[in-house]
N, C-alpha and C positions, 0 to 999 in steps of 0.2 A: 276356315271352317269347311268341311267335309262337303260337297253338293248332292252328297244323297242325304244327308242329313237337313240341310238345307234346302230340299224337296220335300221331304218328309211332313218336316215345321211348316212348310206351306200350307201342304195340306191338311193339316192340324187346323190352324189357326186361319186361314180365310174361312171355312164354311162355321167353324164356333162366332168370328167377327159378324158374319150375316146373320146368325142366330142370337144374336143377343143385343143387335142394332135391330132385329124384327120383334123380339119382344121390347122394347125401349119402347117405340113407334107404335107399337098397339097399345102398350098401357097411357103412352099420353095420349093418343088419337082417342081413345077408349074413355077416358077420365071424365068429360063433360059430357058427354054423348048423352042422349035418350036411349031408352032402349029399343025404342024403334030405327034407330038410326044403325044400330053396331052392326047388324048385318052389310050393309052397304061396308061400312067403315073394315070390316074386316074384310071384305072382298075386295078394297079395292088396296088393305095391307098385301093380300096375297098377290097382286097383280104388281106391287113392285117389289117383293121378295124375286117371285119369279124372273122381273125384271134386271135385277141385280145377281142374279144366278147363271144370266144370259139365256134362260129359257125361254128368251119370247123378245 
């Protein structure tokens, strides 16, 4: 296979992987929650999205 094609698909397909593992992770995180609680639960989704992005 081609490695720019094969760089391409990388970059396609890691950042869609983290975007569909971050919504996964908030609908169950989210699912029994109170509604007082989702603010937290969703700040601390963000803290390891970012995590997993390597921004932090």
């Amino acid at each position: 296979m081609d490695p720019l094609l094969v760089a391409a698909l990388c970059g396609l397909v890691i950042p869609l992987t983290v975007a569909v593992t971050a919504v996964l992770i908030a609908r169950y995180a989210l699912d029994g929650t109170d509604s007082k609680d989702r603010a937290r639960v969703l700040t601390a989704l963000a803290e390891v999205v970012r995590a997993l992005r390597g921004k932090r």
